[in-house]
OpenMM code with the backbone's topology and positions (N, CA, C; nanometers):
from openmm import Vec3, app, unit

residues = "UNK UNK UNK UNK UNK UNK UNK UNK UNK UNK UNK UNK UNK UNK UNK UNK UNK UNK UNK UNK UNK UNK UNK UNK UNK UNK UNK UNK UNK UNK UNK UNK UNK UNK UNK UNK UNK UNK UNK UNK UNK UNK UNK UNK UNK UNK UNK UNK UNK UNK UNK UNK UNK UNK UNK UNK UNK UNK UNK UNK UNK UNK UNK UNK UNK UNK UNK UNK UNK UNK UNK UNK UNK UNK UNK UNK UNK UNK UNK UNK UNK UNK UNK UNK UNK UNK UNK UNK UNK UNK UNK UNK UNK UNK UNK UNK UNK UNK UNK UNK UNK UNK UNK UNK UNK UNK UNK UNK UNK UNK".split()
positions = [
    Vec3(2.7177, -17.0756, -14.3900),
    Vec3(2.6866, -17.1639, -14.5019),
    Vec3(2.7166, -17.3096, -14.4651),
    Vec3(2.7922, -17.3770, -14.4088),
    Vec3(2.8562, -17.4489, -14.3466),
    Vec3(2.7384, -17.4966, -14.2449),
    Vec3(2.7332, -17.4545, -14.1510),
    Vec3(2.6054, -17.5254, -14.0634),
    Vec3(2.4913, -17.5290, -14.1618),
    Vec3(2.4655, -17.4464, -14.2526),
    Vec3(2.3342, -17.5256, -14.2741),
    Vec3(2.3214, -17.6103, -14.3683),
    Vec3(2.4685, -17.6235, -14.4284),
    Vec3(2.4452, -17.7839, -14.5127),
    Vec3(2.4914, -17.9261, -14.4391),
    Vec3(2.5659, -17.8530, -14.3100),
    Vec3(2.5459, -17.9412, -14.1778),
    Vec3(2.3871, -18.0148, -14.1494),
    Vec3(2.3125, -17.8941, -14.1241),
    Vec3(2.1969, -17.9127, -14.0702),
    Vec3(2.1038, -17.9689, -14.2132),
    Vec3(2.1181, -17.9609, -14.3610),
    Vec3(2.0717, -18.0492, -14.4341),
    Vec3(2.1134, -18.1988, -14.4342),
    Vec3(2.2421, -18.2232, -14.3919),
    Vec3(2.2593, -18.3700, -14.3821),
    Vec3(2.2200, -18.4494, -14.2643),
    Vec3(2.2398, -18.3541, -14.1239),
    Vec3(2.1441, -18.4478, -14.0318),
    Vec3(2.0233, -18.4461, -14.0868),
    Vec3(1.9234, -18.3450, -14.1284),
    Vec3(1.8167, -18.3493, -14.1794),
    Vec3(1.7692, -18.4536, -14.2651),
    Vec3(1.8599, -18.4934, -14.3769),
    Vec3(1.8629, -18.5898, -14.4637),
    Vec3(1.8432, -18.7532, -14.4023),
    Vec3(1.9450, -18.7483, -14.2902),
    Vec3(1.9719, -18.8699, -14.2010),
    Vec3(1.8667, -18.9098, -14.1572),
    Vec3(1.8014, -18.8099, -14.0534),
    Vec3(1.6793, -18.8128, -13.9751),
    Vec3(1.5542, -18.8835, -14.0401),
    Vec3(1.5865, -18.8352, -14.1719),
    Vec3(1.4537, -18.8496, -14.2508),
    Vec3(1.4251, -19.0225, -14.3019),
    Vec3(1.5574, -19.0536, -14.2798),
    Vec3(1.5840, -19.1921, -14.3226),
    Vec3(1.5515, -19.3011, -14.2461),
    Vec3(1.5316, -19.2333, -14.1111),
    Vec3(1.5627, -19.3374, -13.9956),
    Vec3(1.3916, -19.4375, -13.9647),
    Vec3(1.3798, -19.5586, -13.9703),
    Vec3(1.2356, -19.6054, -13.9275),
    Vec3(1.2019, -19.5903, -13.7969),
    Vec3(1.0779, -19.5724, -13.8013),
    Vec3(0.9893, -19.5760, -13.7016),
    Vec3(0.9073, -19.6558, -13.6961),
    Vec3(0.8459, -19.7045, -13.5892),
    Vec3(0.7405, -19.7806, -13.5429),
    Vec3(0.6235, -19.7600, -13.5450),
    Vec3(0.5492, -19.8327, -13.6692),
    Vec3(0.3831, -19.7009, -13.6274),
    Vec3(0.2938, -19.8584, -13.5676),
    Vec3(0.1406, -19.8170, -13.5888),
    Vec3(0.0232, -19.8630, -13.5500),
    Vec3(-0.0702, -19.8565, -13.6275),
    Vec3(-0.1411, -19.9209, -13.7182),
    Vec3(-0.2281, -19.8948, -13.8061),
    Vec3(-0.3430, -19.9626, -13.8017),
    Vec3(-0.4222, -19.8972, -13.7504),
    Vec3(-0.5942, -19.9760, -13.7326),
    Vec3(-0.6586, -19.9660, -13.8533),
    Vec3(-0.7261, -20.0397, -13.9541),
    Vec3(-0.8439, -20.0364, -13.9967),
    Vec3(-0.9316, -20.0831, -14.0024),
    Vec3(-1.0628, -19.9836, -14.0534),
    Vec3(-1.1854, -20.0285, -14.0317),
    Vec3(-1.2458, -20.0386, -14.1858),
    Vec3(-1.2648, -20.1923, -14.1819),
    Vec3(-1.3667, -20.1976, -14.3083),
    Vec3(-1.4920, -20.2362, -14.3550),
    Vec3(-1.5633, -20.2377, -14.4129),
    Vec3(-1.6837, -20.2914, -14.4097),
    Vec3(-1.7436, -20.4191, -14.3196),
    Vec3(-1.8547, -20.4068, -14.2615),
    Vec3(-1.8644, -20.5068, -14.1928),
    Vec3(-1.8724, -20.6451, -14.2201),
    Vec3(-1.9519, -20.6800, -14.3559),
    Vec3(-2.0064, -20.7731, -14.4143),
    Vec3(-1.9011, -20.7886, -14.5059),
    Vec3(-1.7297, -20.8018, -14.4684),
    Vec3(-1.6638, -20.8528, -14.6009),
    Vec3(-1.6047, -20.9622, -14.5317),
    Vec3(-1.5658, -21.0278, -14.6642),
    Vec3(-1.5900, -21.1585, -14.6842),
    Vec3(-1.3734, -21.1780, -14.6566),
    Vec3(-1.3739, -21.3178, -14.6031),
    Vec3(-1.1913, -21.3245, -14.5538),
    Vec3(-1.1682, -21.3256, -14.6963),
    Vec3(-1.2107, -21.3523, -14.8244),
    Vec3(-1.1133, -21.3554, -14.9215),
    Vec3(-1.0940, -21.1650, -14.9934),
    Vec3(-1.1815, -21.0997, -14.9358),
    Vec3(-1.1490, -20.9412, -14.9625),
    Vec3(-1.0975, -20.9308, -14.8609),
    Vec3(-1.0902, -20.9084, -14.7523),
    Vec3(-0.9780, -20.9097, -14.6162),
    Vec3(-0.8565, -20.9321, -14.6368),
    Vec3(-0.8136, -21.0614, -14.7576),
    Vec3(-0.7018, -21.1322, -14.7876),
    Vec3(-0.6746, -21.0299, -14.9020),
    Vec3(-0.7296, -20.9846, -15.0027),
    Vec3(-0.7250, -20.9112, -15.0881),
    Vec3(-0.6816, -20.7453, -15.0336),
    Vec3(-0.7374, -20.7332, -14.9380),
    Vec3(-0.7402, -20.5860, -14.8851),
    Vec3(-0.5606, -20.5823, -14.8251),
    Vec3(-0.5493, -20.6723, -14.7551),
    Vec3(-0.4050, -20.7336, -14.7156),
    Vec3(-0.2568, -20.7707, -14.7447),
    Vec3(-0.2980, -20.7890, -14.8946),
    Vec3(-0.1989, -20.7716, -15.0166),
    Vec3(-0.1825, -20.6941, -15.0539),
    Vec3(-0.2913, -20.6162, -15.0885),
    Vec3(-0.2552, -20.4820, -15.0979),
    Vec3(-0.1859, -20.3691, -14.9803),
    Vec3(-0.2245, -20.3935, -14.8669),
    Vec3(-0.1731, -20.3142, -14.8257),
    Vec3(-0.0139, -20.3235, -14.7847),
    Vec3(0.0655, -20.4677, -14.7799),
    Vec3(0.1820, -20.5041, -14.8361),
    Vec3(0.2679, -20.4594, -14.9010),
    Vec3(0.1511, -20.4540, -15.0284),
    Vec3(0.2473, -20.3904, -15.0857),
    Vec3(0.2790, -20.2497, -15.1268),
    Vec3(0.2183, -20.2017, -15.0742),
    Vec3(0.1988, -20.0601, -15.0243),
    Vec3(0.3293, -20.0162, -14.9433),
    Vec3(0.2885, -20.0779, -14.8720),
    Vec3(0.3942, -20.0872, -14.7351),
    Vec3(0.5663, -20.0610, -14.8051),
    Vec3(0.5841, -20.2109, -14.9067),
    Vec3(0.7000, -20.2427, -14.9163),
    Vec3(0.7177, -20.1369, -15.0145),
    Vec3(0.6010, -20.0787, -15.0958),
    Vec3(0.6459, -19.9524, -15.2090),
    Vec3(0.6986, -19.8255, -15.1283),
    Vec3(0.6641, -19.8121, -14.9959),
    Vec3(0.7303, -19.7392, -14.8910),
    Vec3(0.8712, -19.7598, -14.8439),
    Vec3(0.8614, -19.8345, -14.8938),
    Vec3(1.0215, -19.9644, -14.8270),
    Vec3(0.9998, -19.9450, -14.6822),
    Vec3(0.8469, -20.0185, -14.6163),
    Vec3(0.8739, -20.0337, -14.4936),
    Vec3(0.8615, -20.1764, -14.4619),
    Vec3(0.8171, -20.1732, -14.3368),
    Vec3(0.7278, -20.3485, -14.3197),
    Vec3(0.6457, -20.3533, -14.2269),
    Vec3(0.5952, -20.5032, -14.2430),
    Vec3(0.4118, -20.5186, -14.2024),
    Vec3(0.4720, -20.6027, -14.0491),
    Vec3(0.4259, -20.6132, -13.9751),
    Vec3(0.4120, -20.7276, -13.8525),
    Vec3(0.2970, -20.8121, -13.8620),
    Vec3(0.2893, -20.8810, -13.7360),
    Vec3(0.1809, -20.9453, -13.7686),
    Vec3(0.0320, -20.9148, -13.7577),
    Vec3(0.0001, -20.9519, -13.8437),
    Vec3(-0.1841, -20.8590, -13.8482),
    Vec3(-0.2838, -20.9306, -13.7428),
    Vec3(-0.3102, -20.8127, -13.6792),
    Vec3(-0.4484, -20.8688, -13.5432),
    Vec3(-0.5322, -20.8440, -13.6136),
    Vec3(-0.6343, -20.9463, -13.6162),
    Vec3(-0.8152, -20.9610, -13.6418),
    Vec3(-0.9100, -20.9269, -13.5646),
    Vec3(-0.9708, -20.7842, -13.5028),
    Vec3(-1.0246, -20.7939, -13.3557),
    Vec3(-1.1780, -20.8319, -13.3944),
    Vec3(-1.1968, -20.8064, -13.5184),
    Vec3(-1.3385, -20.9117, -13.5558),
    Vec3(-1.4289, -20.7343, -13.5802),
    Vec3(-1.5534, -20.8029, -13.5791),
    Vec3(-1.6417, -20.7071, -13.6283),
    Vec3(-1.7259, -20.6521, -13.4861),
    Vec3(-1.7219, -20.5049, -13.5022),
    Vec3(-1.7736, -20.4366, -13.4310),
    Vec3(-1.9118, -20.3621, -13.4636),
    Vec3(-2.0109, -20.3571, -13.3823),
    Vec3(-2.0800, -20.1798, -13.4152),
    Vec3(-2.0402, -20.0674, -13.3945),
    Vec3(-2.0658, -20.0033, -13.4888),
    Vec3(-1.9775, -19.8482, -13.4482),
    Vec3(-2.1158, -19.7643, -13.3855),
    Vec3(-2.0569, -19.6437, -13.3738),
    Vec3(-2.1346, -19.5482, -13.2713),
    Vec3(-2.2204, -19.4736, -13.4075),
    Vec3(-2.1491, -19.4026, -13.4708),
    Vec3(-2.1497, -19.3662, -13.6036),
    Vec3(-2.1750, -19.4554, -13.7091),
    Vec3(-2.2914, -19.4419, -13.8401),
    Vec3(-2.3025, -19.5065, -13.9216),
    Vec3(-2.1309, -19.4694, -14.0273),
    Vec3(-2.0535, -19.5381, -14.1496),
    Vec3(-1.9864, -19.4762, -14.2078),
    Vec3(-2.0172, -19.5404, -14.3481),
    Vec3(-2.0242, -19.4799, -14.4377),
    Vec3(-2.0737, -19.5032, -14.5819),
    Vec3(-2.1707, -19.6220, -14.6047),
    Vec3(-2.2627, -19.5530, -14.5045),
    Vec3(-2.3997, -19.6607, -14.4933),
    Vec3(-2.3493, -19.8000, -14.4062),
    Vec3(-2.2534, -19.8150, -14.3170),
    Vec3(-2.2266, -19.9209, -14.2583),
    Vec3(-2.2466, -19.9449, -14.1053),
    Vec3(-2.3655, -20.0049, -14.0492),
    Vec3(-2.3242, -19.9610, -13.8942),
    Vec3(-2.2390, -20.0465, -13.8258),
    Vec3(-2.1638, -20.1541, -13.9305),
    Vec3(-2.0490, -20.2354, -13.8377),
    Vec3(-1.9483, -20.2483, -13.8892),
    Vec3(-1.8166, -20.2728, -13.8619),
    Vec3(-1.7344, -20.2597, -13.9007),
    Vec3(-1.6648, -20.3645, -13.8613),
    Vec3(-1.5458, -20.4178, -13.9826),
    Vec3(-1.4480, -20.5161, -13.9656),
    Vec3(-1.2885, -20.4568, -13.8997),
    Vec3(-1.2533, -20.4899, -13.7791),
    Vec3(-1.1250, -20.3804, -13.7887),
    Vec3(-1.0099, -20.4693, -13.7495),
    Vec3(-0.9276, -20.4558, -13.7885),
    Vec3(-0.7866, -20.4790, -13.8374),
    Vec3(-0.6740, -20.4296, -13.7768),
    Vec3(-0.5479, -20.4590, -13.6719),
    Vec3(-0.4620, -20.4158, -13.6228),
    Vec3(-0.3219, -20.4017, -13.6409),
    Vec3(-0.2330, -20.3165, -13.7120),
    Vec3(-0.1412, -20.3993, -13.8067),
    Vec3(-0.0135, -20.3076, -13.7475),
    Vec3(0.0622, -20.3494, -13.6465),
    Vec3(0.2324, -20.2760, -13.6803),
    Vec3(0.2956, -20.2800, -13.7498),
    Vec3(0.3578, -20.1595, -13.7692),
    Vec3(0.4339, -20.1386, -13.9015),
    Vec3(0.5519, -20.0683, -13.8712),
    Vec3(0.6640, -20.0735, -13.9645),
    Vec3(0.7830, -19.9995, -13.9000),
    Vec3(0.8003, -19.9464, -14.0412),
    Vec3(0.8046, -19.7927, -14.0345),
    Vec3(0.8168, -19.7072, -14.2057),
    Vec3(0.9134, -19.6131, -14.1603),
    Vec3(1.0306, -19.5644, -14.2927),
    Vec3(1.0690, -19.4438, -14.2854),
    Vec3(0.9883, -19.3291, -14.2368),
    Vec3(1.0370, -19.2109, -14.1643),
    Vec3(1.0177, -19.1115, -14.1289),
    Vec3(0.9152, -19.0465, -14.2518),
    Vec3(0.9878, -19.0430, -14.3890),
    Vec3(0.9131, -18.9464, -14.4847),
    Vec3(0.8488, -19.0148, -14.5702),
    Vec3(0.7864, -19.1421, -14.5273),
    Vec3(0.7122, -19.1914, -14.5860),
    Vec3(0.5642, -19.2027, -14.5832),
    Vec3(0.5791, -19.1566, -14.4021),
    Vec3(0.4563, -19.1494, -14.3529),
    Vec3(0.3081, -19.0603, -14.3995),
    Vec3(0.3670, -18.9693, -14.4602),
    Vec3(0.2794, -18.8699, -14.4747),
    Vec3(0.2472, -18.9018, -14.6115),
    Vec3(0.2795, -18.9513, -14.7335),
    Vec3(0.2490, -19.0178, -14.8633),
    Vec3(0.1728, -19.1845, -14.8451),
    Vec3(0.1879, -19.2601, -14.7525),
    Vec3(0.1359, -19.3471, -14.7254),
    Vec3(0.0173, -19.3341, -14.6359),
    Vec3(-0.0054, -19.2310, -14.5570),
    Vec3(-0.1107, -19.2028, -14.5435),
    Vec3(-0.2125, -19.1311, -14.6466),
    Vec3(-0.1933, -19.0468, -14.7404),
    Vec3(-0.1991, -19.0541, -14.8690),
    Vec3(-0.2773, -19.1357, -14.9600),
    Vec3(-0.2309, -19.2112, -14.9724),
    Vec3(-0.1979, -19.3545, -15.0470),
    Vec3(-0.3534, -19.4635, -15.0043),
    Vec3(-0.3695, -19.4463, -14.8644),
    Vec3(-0.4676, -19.5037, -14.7946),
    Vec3(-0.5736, -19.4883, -14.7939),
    Vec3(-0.5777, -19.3635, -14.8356),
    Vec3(-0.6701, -19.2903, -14.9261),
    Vec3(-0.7754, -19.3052, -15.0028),
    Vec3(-0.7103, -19.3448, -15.0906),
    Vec3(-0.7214, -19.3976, -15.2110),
    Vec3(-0.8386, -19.5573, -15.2079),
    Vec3(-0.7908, -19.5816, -15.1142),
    Vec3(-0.8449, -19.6988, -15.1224),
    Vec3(-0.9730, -19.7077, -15.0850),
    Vec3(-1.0365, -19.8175, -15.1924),
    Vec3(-1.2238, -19.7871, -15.1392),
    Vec3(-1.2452, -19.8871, -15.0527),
    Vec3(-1.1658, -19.9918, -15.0358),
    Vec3(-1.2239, -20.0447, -14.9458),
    Vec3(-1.1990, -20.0457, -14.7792),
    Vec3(-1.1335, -19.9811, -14.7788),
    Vec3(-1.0523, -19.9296, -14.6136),
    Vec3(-1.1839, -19.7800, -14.5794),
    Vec3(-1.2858, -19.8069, -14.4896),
    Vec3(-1.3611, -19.7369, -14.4396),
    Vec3(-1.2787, -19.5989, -14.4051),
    Vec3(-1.2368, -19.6689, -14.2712),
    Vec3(-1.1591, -19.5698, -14.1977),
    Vec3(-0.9865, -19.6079, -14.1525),
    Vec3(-0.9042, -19.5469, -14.1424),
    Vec3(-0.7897, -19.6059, -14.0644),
    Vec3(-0.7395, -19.5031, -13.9832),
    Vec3(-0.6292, -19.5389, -13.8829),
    Vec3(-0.5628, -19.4652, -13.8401),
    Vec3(-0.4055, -19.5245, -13.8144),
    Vec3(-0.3429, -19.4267, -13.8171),
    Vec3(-0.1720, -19.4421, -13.7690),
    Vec3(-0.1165, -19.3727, -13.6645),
    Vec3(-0.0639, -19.4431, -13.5741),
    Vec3(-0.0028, -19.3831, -13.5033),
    Vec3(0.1053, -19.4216, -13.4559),
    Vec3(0.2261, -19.3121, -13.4301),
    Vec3(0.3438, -19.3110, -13.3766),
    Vec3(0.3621, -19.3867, -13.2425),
    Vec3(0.4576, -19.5328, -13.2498),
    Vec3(0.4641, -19.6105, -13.0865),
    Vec3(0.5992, -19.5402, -13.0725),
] * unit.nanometer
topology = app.Topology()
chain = topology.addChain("A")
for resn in residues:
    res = topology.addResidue(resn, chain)
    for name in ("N", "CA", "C"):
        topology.addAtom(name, app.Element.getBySymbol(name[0]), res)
């Protein structure tokens, strides 16, 4: 009984600890910097409703994709490090969801 409320408090710990992610997105091609700026705030505060944080955001500009995606064949994409709790990740990806104007994204563990 003992180890495993051991093993719930490292568990607990673990869960607490930040990590470093990577977050690309891709958004419509044809949007405009003041929805970019809009898209950006939001995702802020997203972030901070995670209690994580944003770095600084890369602009790699607009691409063609290979794939059309909700009628778009170019895309605006966006490069953003982020450092989030462990158990946040999986609700904030979630969360990203949600959003109509974020085409596509991805996260990944640095």
């Amino acid at each position: 009984m003992e180890t495993l409320l051991n093993l719930r408090l490292v568990l607990s710990i673990l869960a607490q600890v930040m990590k470093n992610y990577e977050l690309t997105l891709i958004l419509e091609g044809k949007v405009t910097s003041a929805k970019k700026k809009a898209v950006l705030e939001s995702l802020e505060k997203i972030v901070k409703l995670f209690k994580g944080q944003m770095d600084k955001v890369e602009d790699w500009g607009v691409k063609e994709m290979f794939h059309e995606i909700k009628k778009n064949k170019e895309g605006a994409y966006l490069h953003i490090p982020l450092e989030l709790p462990v158990e946040s990740v999986k609700p904030f990806d979630v969360k990203l969801k949600t959003e109509e104007s974020i085409l596509r994204f991805l996260i990944v563990k640095v």
